[in-house]
Steps between C-alpha positions, in 0.01 A plus 500: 500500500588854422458769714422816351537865672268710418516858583226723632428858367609714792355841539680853450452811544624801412588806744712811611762396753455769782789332725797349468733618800425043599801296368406278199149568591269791318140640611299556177119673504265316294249718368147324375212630360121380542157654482304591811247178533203800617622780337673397162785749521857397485699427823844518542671228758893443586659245627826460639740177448839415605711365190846315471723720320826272450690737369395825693446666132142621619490926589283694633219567255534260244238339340558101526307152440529284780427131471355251772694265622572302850518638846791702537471610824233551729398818260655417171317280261567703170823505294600822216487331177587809374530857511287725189596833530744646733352793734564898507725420786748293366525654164505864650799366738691327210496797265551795681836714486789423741585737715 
């Protein structure tokens, strides 16, 4: 008999990190959108998670996909999969004069 592995869709998600001071370890802020079950208008939610960021390449105010994966930690159960556009931060720090 063969065994076969198959591999289940895992969810992402894709948010601003707002912290990133944690080693290997980012916050991002999941923002989702629904309408009001009453009222019909949109609503705005966040969310924050704790993602492993192996190589600490995650700054403050990018924009990122994060991946589920296994426990981490006791908070971290999301991993970066990868980062989609660097934030104002990071780019205004990387391309200003030096004095």
């Amino acid at each position: 008999m063969t065994e076969t592995k198959t591999k289940t869709l895992r969810r992402t998600l894709i948010g601003d990190v707002v912290s990133d001071k944690m080693d290997k370890t980012v916050v991002v802020s999941v923002e989702r959108r629904f309408p009001h079950p009453r009222y019909g208008r949109i609503v705005k939610r966040r969310t924050k998670v704790k993602a492993h960021d192996e190589k600490n390449a995650c700054r403050l105010g990018d924009r990122v996909q994060v991946v589920e994966s296994r426990p981490l930690s006791r908070d971290k159960r999301w991993r970066v999969l990868s980062i989609l556009r660097k934030g104002a931060a990071a780019v205004a720090a990387g391309s200003g004069p030096e004095a």
